[in-house]
N, C-alpha and C positions, 0 to 999 in steps of 0.2 A: 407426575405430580401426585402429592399422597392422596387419598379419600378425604374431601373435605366432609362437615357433619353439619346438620343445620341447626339452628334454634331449640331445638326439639332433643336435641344428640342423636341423630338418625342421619343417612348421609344424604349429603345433599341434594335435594331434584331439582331439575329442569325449571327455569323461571319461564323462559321465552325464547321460542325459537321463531315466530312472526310475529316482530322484526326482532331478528337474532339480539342478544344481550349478552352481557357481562363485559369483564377489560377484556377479554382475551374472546368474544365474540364466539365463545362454544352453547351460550344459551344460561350458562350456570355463573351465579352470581359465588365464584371464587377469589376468595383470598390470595392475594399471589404478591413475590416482595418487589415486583415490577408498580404495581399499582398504590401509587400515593394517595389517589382519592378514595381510597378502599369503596370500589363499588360491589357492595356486601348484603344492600337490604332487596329483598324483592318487593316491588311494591305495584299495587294498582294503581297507575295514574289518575287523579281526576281533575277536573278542567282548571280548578283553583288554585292545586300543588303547580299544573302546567303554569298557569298566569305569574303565580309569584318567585318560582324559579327563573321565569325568564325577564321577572324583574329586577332579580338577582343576577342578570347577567349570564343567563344559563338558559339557553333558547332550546327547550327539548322541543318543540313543534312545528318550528319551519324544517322544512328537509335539505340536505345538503350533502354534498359529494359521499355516495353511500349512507347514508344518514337517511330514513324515512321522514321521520319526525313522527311524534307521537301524539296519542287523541286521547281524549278522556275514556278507559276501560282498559288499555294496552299495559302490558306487563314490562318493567324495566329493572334494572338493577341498577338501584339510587346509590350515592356515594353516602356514606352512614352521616357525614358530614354533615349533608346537605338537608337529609331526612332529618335529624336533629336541629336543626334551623326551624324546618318549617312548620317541624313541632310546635317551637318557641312563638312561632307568629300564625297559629293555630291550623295548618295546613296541609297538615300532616297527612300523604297520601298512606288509607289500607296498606299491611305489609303481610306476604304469603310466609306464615311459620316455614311450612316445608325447603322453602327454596332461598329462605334469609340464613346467612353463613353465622353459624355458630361465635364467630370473632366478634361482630355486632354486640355481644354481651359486656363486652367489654369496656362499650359505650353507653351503650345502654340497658336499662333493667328490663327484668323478663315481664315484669310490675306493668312499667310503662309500653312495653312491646301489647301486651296482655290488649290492653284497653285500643289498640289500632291494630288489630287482628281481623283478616280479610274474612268475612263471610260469604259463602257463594250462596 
């Protein structure tokens, strides 16, 4: 696969390797044309984003066959999709410039990226 480049145009890092992430479970929130849900954003969970995606039908917290589940502080690669949803319904989990895929732009502005930008 070619060198993907993040947010930033740098390439891409590592979002999360405990509990491993992305579609393709290497950790890195890649692009790939296997992946419909384009899970693209790195983001910090936190307990509100968990609540309302899984009101949305999208249970990241219970765990299930290889599946940990996740907690409020855990790094995941969100579907861009989905991170834009819970924008709209104000819920928007922190996103890691470094390890959100450059494609994300596509969707979204560097504007709006700017303003949910993770601080450590």
């Amino acid at each position: 696969m070619k060198s993907q480049k993040n947010v930033l145009g740098q390439p891409l890092q590592i979002c999360c390797e405990k509990p491993m992430t992305g579609f393709t479970r290497n950790g890195k929130c890649e692009s790939t044309i296997d992946d419909s849900g384009l899970h693209t954003v790195c983001a910090v969970v936190t307990k509100e984003f968990l609540e309302f995606t899984k009101s949305q039908g999208n249970d990241l917290i219970t765990p299930r066959s290889g599946f940990p589940g996740l907690k409020a502080g855990d790094k995941w690669c969100l579907c861009v999709g989905r991170w834009k949803e819970s924008l709209e319904a104000g819920y928007a989990p922190p996103i890691i410039f470094e390890s959100t895929n450059e494609s994300v732009l596509k969707h979204v502005d560097l504007e709006v990226l700017e303003k949910h930008k993770y601080q450590k």
